[in-house]
LUMLO-263740 format. One record per residue (C-alpha): x, y, z; residue in one letter. Coordinates in steps of 0.02 Angstrom, whole numbers, plus 50000, padded with zeros to 5 digits. Example, Ala and Ser with C-alpha at 12.3 -4.5 7.8 and 13.67 -1.06 7.14 Angstrom:
2
506154977550390a
506844994750357s
//
This chain:
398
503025376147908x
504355388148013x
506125380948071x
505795367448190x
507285354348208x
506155343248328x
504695343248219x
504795327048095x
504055334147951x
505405349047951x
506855334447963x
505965325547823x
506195343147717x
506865358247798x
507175367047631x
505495378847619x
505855383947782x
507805389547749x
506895398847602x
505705408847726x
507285411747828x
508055420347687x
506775429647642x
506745434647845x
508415441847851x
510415437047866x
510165434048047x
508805429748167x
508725426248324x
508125408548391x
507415407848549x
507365387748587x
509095386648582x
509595406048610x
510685406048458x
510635416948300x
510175408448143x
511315411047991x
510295405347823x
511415415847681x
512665407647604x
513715422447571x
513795424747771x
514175406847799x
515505403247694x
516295423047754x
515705417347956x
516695399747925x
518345407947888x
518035424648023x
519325423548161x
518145435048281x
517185417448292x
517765401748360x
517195383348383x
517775387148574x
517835399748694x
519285393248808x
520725398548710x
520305418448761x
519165414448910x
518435407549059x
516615401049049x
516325415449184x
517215429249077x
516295421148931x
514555422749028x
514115403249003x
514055390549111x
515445374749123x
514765357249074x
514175346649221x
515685336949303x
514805320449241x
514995325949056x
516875327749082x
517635311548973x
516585318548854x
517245337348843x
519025329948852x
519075319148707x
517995331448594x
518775347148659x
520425341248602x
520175335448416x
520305346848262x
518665351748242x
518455360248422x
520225368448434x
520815386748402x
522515394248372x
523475392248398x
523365373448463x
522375371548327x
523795375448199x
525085365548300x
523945350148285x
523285352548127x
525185353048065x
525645336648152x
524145326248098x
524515331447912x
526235324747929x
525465310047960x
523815309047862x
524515314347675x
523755314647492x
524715299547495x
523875289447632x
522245292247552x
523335286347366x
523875271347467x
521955269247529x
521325268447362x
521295251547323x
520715243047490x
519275257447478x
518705250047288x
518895231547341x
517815233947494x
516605243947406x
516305230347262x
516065217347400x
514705226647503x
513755230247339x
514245211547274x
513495204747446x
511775215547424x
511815210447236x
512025190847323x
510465194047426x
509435200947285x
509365218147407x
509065222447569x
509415237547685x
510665248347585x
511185257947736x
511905242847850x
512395234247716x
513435246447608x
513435265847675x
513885260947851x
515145245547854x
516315254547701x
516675269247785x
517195259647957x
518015246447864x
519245261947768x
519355270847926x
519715255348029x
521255250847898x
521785270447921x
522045266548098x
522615249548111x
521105242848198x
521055223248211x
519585217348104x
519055210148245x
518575223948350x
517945235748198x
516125230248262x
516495242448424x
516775256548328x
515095262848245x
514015260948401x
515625271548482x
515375285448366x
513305283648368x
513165288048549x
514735300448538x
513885310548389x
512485310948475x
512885326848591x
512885336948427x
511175337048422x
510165352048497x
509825350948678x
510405332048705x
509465322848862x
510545318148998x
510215299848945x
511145305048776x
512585314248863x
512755297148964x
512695286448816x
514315299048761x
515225296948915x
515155280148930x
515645278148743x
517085292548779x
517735282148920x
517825264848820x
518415270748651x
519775281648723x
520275266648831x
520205255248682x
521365265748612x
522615272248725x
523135253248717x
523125252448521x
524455268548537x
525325257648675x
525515241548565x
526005255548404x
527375262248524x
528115245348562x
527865238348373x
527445253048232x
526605248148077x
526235257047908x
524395263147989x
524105282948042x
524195280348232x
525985272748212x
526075289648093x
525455300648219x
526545294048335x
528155297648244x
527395315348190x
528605329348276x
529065345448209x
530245359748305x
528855362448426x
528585345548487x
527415328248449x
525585327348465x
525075321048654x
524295303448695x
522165315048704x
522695324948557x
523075304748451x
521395297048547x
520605314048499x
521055312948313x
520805296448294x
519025298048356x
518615313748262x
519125305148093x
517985291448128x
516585300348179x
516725314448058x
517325302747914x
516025290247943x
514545300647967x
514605310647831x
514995298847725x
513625285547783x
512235299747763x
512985306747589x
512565288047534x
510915286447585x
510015302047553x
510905301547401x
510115286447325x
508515292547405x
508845308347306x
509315299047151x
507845287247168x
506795303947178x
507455308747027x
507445293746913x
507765304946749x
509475311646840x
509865293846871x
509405286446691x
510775301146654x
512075297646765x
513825295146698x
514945283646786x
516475293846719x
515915308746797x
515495303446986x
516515315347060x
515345330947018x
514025320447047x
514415316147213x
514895335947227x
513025338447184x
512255326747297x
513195332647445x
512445350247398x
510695345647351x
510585336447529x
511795342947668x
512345328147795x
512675340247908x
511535352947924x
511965366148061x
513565371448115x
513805381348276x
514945395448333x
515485407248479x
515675425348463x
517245429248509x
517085449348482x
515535457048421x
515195456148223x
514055465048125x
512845454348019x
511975465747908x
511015476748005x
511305465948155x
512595468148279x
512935450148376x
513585452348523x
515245443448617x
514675428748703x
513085422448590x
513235407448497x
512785406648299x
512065392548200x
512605391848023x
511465383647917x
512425372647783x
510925364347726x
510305381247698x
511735390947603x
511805376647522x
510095380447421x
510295396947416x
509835405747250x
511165419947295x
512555409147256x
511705393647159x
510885393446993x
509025384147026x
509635377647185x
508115368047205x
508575357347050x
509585342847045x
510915343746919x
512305328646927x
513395338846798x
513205354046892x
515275361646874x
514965377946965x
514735371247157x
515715377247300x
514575370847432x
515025371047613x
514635354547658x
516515350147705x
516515366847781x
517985380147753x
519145391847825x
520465381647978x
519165369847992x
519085361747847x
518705343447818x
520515336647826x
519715321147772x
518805326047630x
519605319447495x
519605303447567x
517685304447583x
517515309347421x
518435292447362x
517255282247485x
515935290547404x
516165286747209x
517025270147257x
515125267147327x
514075274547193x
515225267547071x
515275247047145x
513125250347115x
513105258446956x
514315247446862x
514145238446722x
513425220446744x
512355228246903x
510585228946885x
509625244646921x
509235248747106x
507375250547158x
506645255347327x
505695245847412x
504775256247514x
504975276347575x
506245276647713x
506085286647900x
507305300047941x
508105298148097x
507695307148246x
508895322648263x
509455335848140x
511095343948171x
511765325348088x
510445320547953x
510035303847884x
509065288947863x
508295276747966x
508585263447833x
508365262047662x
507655246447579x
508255242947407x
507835227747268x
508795226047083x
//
């Protein structure tokens, strides 16, 4: 089986295909897509942190200088909101931001987080204890880490049902070669969660609370404050990115676990951390991420030209026998594991430790003491689409 994103076997397991890629070569070209695949982890982690590469173009040129054509007019709310969060910025806007949200979202915030992210987490796995099971992923993974981020921001309870479908059909253009009924679904969502919460930073402005937009709002060094996109920007980026991964680190890690029931048997609840650490690794949430060639770059014997886009392949570097002892295996005590799953270099998951609390506050409400063990039900469906990679659903029993 070659590397085929669209093909549902591949999603199911793409890892003996990254394996054929490595044995291919440290770059190679991809025609569907006309980008150049990445597969090494040495060149991933070095390409994440290279400044001749960028998550955008726009900072250095136009999209005619650039030889790439500008996103359809229609897709414009879109482009707006994501081109002006973290993740899609340069320097130096990207430094200038990056500066001003910390000032705001501190060690501290995700200290003062802590508790409200344990409570929540016993009662989701107390509520699917209550019901003697059910879907694990609607019932736990999803409504913790939009519940957390939803208390980051101040979000009425309320109204916290809005945001996951938001962030669904936003996350959705990350995908390869979105339909224009997915770039619509983005729009639309673009439109109405920006809306929703220029007026939250309104009603902060008038009244400030202890949450991050009332944070971000006060946030001002000697250059300046953040503007009113680059808040709605940031706000949305930490919900999508925050939730996403977190949501799919859940699920295909108890599908992973329940794979490996002699892993699981092991498991000790004091050491969650570098088993979370591990399951991130073993299964990448996100599994591709792309880049622009700013100026060429040599990639072993390959020279990529200025102007192509590259797809590094986290899933892929994160298996890789290179830089991981019997990547293949699952090891929850595994100490040695810088994997790339949060990314590196300017772009690093601001937000990661807070997923990583999410994540053993989750693990940890199920695996306590008192719990009985977890069982599947049945074998879950991945969802269509690849760049993001999860579960359909995944039925569970005690």
């Amino acid at each position: 089986m070659g590397f085929d994103p669209w093909d549902a076997a591949f999603v199911a397991d793409p890892y003996p295909a990254y394996r054929e890629l490595r044995e291919q070569g440290r770059a190679l070209w991809w025609e569907a897509t006309g980008q150049w695949l990445v597969p090494h982890y040495a060149d991933v982690s070095a390409l994440l942190r290279d400044r001749r590469l960028g998550r955008t173009y726009l900072h250095r040129f136009s999209h005619e200088e650039f030889g790439r054509e500008a996103p359809p007019p229609g897709h414009e709310p879109f482009h707006v909101l994501n081109d002006n969060g973290l993740l899609d910025l340069e320097d130096p806007a990207h430094a200038r931001v990056r500066r001003l949200v910390s000032k705001a979202f501190t060690p501290r915030t995700v200290e003062q987080l802590a508790p409200a992210v344990d409570r929540l987490a016993r009662e989701l796995a107390g509520q699917l204890l209550a019901d003697g099971g059910g879907d694990l992923l609607t019932v736990v993974a999803e409504p913790l880490p939009v519940a957390v981020i939803a208390e980051l921001l101040g979000v009425p309870a309320v109204d916290r049902a809005l945001l996951r479908p938001w962030s669904a059909d936003i996350c959705g253009m990350y995908e390869l070669r979105p339909d224009e009924e997915t770039a619509q679904r983005a729009v639309r969502a673009s439109v109405e969660f920006s809306a929703y919460l220029r007026e939250l930073i309104a009603e902060r402005r008038k009244q400030p609370g202890e949450d991050l937009i009332s944070g971000l709002i006060a946030a001002h060094d000697e250059e300046g404050r953040l503007s009113e996109q680059e808040m709605i920007s940031t706000c949305v980026l930490l919900l999508n990115a925050g939730h996403e991964a977190t949501v799919n680190t859940t699920v295909n890690g108890w599908w992973t676990l329940f794979r490996h029931p002699e892993q699981l048997a092991a498991l000790d609840p004091e050491k969650l951390s570098t088993a979370v650490d591990e399951l991130m690794r073993y299964d990448t949430p996100l599994q591709m991420f792309e880049r622009w060639v700013l100026d060429d770059i040599r990639i072993g014997d390959t020279v990529i030209p200025r102007g192509a886009e590259v797809a590094l392949l986290f899933g892929s570097a994160n298996r890789d026998p290179a830089r991981f002892e019997r990547p293949d295996d699952l090891d929850l005590a595994r100490a040695d594991n810088p994997h790339l799953s949060f990314g590196a270099g300017i772009h690093y998951c601001l937000g990661a430790p807070l997923a990583r609390r999410e994540l053993t506050a989750s693990f940890g409400a199920l695996l306590a003491d008192g719990v009985p063990p977890l069982k599947l039900v049945r074998e879950p469906r991945w969802r269509d689409g690849y760049v993001i990679r999860g579960l359909d659903e995944l039925l569970v029993e005690f």
